[in-house]
PyMOL CGO cylinders between C-alpha atoms (Angstrom):
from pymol import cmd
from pymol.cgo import CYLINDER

trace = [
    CYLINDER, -27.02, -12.94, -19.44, -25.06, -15.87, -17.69, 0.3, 1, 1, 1, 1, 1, 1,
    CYLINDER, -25.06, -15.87, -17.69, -21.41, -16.12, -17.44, 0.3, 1, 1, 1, 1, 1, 1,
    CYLINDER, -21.41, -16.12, -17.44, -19.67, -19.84, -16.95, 0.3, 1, 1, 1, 1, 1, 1,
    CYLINDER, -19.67, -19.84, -16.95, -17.68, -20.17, -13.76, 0.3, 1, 1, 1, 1, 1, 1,
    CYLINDER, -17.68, -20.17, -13.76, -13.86, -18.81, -14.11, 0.3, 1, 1, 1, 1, 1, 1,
    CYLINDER, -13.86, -18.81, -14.11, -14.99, -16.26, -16.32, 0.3, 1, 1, 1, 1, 1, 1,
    CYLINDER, -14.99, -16.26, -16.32, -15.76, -12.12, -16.00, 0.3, 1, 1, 1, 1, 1, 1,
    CYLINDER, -15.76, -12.12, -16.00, -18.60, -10.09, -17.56, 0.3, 1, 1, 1, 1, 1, 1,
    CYLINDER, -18.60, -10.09, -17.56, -17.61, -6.85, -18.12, 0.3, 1, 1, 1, 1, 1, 1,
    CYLINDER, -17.61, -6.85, -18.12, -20.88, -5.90, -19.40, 0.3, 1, 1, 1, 1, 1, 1,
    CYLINDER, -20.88, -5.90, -19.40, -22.37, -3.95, -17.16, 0.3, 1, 1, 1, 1, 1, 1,
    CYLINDER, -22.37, -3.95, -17.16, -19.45, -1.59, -17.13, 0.3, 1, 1, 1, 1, 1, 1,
    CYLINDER, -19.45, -1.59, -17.13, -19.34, -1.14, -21.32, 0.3, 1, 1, 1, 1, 1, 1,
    CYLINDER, -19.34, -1.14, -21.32, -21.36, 1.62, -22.30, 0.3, 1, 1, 1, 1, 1, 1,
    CYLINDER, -21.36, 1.62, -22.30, -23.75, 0.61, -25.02, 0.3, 1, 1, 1, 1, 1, 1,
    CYLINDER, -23.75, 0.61, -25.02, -23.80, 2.13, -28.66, 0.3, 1, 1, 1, 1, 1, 1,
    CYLINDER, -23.80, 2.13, -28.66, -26.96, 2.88, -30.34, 0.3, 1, 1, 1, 1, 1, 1,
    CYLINDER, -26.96, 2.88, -30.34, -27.73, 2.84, -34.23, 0.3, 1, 1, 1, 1, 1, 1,
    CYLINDER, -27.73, 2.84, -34.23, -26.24, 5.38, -35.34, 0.3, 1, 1, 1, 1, 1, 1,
    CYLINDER, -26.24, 5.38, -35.34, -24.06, 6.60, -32.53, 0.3, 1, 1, 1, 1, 1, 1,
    CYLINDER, -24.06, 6.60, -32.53, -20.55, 6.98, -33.73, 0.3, 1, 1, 1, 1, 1, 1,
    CYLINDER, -20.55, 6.98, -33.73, -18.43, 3.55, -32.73, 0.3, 1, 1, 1, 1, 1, 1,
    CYLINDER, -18.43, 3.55, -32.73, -15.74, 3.98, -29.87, 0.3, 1, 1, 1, 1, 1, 1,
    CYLINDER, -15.74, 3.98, -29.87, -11.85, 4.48, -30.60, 0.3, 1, 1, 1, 1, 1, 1,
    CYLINDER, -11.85, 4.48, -30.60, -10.16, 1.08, -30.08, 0.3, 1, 1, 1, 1, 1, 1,
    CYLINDER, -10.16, 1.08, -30.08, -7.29, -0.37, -30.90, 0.3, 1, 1, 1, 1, 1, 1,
    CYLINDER, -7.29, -0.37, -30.90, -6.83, -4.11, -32.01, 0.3, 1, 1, 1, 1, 1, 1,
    CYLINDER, -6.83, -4.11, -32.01, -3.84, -6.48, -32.77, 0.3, 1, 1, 1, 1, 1, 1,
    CYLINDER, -3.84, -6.48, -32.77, -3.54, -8.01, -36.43, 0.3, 1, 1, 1, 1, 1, 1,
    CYLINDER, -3.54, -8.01, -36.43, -2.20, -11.57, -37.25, 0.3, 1, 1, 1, 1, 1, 1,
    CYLINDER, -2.20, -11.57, -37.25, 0.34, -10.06, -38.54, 0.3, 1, 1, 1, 1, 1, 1,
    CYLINDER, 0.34, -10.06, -38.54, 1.86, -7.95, -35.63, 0.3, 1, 1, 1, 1, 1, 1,
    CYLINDER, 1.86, -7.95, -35.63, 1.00, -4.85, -37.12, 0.3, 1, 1, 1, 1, 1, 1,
    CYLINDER, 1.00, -4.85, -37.12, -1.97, -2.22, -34.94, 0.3, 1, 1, 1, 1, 1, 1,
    CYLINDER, -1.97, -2.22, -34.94, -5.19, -1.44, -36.16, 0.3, 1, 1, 1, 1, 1, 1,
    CYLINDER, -5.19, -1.44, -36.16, -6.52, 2.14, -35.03, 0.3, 1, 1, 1, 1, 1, 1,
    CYLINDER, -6.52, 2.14, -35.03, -10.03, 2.48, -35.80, 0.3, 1, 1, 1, 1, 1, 1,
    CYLINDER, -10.03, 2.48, -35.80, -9.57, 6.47, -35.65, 0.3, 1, 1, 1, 1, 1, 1,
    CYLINDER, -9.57, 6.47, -35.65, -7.13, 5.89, -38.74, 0.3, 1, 1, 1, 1, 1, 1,
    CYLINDER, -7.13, 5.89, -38.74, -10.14, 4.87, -40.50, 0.3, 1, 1, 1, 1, 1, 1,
    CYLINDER, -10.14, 4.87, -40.50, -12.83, 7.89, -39.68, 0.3, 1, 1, 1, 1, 1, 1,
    CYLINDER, -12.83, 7.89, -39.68, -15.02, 8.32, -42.88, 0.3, 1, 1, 1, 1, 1, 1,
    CYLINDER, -15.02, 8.32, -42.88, -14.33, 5.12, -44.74, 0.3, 1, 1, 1, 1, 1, 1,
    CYLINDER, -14.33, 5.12, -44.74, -16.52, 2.23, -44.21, 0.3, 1, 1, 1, 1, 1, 1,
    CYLINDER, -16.52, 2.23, -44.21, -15.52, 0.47, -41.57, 0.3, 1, 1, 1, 1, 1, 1,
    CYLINDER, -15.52, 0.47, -41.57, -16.76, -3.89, -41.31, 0.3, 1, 1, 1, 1, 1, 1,
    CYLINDER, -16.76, -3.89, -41.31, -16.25, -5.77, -38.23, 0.3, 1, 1, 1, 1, 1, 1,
    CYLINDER, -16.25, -5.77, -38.23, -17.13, -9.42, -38.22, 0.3, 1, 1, 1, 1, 1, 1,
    CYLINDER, -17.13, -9.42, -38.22, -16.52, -11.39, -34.68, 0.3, 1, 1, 1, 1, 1, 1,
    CYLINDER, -16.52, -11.39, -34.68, -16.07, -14.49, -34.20, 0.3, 1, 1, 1, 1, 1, 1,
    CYLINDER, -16.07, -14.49, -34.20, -16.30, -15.14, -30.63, 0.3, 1, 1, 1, 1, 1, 1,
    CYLINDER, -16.30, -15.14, -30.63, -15.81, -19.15, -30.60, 0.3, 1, 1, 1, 1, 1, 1,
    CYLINDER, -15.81, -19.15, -30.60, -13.41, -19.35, -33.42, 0.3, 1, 1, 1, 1, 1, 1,
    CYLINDER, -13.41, -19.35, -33.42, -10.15, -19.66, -31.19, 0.3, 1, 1, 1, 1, 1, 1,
    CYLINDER, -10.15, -19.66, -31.19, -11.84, -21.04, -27.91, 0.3, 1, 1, 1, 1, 1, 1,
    CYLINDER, -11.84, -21.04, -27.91, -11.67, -24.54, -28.42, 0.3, 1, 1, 1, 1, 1, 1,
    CYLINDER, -11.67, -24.54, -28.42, -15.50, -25.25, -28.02, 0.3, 1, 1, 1, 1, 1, 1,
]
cmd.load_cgo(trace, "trace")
């Protein structure tokens, strides 16, 4: 993996998940001001989609 100039990896420190492995707690800000707790949501379905380069500009 490369990383541009000005900018950190912190991948080597982020401990990788496996198929199956049960996803870390984290905590995320919503448009709308409001906190989203992934622990809230233990044994729902749970969708992420990223978008990496949506607000970058590029």
């Amino acid at each position: 993996m490369s990383v541009s100039t000005g900018r950190t990896s912190l991948a080597a420190e982020t401990p990788t998940v496996k198929v199956g492995d049960p996803a870390p707690d984290f905590t995320l800000g919503s448009h709308a001001g409001e906190e989203f707790h992934l622990a809230d949501k233990r044994g729902t379905n749970v969708v992420l989609a990223f978008y990496p380069y949506a607000f970058s500009g590029t």
